[in-house]
C-alpha positions as CSV (number, residue, x, y, z in Angstrom):
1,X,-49.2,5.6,-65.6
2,X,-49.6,6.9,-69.2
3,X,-52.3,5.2,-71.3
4,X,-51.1,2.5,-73.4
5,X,-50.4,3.6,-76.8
6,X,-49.7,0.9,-80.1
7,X,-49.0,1.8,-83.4
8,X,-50.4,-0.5,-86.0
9,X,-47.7,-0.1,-88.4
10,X,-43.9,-1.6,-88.8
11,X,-42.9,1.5,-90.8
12,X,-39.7,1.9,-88.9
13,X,-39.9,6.0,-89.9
14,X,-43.4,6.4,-88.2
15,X,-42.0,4.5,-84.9
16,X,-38.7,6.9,-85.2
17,X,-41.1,9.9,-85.5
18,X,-43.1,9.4,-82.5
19,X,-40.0,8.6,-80.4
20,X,-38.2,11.6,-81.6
21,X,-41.3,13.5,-80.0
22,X,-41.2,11.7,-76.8
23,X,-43.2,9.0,-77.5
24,X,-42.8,5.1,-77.6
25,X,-45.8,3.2,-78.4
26,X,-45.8,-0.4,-78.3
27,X,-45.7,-2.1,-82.5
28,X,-48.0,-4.5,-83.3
29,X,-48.6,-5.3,-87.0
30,X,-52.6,-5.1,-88.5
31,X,-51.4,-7.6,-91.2
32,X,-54.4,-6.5,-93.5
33,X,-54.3,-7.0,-97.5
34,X,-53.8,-3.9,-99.0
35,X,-54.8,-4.8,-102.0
36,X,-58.6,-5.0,-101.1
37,X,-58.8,-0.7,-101.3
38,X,-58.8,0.3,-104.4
39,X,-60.0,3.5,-105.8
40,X,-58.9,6.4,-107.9
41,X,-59.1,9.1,-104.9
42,X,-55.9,9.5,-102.7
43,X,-57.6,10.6,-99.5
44,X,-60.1,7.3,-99.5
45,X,-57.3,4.5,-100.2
46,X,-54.7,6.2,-97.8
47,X,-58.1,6.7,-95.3
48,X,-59.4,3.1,-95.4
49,X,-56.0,1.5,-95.1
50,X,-55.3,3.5,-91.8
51,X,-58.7,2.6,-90.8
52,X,-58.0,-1.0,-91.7
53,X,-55.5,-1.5,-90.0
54,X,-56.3,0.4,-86.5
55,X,-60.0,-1.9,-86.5
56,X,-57.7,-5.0,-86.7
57,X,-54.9,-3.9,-84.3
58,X,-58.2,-3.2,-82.0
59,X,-60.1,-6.0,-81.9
60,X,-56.7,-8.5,-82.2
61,X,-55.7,-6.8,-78.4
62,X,-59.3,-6.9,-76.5
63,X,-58.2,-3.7,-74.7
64,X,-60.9,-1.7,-75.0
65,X,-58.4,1.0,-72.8
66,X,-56.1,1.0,-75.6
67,X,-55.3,3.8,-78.1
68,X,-54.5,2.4,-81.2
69,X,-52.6,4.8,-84.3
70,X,-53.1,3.5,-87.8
71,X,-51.9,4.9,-90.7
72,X,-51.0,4.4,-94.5
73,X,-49.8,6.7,-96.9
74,X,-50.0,7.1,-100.9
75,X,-48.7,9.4,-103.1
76,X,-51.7,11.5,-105.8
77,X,-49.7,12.0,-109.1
78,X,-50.3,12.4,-112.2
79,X,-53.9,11.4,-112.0
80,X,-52.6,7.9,-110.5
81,X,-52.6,6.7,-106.8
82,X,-49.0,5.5,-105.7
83,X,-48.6,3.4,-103.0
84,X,-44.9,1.0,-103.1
85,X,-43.0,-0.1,-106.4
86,X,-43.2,-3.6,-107.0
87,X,-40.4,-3.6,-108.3
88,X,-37.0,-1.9,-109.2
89,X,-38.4,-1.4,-113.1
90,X,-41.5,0.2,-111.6
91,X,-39.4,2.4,-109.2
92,X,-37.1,3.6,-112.0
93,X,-39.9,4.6,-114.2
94,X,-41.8,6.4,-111.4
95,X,-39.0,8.4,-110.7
96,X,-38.6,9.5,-114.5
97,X,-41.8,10.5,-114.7
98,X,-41.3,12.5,-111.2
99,X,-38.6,14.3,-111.7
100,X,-38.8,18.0,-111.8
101,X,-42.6,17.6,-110.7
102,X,-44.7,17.5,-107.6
103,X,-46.7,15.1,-106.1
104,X,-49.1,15.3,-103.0
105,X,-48.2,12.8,-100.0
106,X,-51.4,11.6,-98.4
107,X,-51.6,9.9,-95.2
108,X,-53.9,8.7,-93.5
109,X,-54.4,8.3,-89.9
110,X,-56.5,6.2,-87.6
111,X,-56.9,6.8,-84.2
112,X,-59.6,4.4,-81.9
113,X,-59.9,3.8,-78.2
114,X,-62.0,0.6,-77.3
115,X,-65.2,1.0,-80.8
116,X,-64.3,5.9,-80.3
117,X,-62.9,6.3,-83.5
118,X,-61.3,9.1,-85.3
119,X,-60.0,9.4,-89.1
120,X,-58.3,12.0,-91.3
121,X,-55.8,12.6,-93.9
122,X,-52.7,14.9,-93.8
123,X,-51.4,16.1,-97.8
124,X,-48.3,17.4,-97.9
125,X,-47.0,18.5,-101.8
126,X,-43.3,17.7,-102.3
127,X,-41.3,18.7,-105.9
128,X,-38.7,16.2,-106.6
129,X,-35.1,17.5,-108.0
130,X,-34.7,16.7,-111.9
131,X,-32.2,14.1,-111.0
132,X,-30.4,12.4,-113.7
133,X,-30.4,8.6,-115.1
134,X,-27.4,7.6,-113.1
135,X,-29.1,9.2,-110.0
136,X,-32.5,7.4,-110.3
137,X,-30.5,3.8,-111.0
138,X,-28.1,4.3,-108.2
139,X,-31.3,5.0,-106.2
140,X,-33.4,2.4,-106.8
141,X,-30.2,-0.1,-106.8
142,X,-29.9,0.4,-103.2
143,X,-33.2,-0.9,-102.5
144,X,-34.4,2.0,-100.9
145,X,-37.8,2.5,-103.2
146,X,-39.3,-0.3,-102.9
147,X,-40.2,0.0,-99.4
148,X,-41.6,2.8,-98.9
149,X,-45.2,4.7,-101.0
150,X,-44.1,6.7,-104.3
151,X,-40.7,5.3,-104.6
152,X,-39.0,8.1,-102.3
153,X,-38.5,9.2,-98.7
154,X,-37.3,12.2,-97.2
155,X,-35.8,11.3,-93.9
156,X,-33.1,8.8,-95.6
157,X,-31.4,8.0,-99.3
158,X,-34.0,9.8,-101.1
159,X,-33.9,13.4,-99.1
160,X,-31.4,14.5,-101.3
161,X,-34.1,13.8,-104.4
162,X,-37.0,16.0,-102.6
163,X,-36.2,19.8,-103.1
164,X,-38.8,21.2,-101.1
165,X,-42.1,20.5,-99.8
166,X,-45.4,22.7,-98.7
167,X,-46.7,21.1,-96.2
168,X,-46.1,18.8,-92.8
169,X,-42.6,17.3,-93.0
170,X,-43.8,14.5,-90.5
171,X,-46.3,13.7,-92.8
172,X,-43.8,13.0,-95.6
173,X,-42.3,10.8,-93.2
174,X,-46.0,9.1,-92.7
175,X,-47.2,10.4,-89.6
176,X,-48.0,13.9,-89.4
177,X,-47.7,14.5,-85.3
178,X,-50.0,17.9,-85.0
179,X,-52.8,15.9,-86.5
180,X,-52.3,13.0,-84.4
181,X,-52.1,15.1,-81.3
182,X,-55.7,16.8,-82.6
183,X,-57.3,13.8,-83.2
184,X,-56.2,12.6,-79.5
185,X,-57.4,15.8,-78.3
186,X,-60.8,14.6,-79.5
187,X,-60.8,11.8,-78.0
188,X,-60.2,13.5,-74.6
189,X,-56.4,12.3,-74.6
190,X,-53.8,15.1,-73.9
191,X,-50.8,14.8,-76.2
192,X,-48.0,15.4,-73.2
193,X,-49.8,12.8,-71.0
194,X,-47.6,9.9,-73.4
195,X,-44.1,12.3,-72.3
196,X,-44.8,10.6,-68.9
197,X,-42.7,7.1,-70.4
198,X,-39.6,8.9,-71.0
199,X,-37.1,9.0,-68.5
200,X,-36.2,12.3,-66.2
């Protein structure tokens, strides 16, 4: 049997990432309040949030056999730390200020079997397109924004709003697999042991 694997997110992009690489971890939600991080450095308010909310998955399953992913991401720019619009005003002036610029896409990622614990940060910079008005308000009118850190993603609506990145893609996305599979590795779990829950 492979070992049991739960991601303590309900980003639906983070689940569809890991499945797309052969992996399908159980979903339970941390439920933390994000709002209790707060901090002017990127790497610490993406870190603690994916520590957060592995440390809660953990204890709320008293499986000490368990590998538990957590992760949270934030966008660095501009000097400010992004993490999801409010609202649809908030959205639409993010992405005024964003367009034609770059941010850096933080996540960070959690890992813990049992009280073993691992954390890290993946940045990926991404340069938004210089979309027009009528872009950015059909954007943020479908609703899209407002779920997801810095008002953008690239694996739906708002790919055709991110011109290129320098970086992991998968970490845009909000879980960047190579440094999940490392920080497994140090652990002593093997990447390809999950592959055993698909079908032949």
């Amino acid at each position: 049997m492979p070992p049991r694997l739960v991601l303590a997110s309900q980003s639906p992009a983070r689940l569809a990432t890991l499945r797309s690489a052969g992996i399908d971890p159980e979903v339970v939600v941390s439920g933390v309040d994000e709002s209790v991080i707060v901090s002017d450095d990127p790497v610490v308010v993406a870190t603690e949030l994916a520590r957060m909310k592995a440390r809660a998955v953990t204890h709320r399953l008293k499986d000490d056999d368990a590998i538990v992913i957590g992760c949270d991401s934030v966008l660095a720019f501009d000097g400010e730390v992004l993490g999801k619009p409010e609202d649809a005003a908030t959205a639409t002036a993010r992405w005024r200020a964003m367009r034609g610029q770059a941010g850096v896409l933080h996540t960070g990622h959690c890992v813990r079997i049992g009280e073993r614990e691992v954390s890290d940060d993946a940045a990926t910079t991404v340069h938004f397109a210089d979309i027009d008005d009528a872009e950015i308000e059909a954007y943020v009118a479908t609703g899209e924004p407002l779920q997801v850190a810095g008002a953008f993603t690239i694996d739906g609506l708002g790919g055709a709003f991110v011109e290129r990145i320098e970086g992991d893609h998968h970490n845009v996305v909000g879980l960047s697999l190579p440094l999940v599979r490392s920080m497994l590795a140090g652990l002593g779990v093997r990447w390809t042991d999950f592959w055993a829950t698909r079908s032949a």
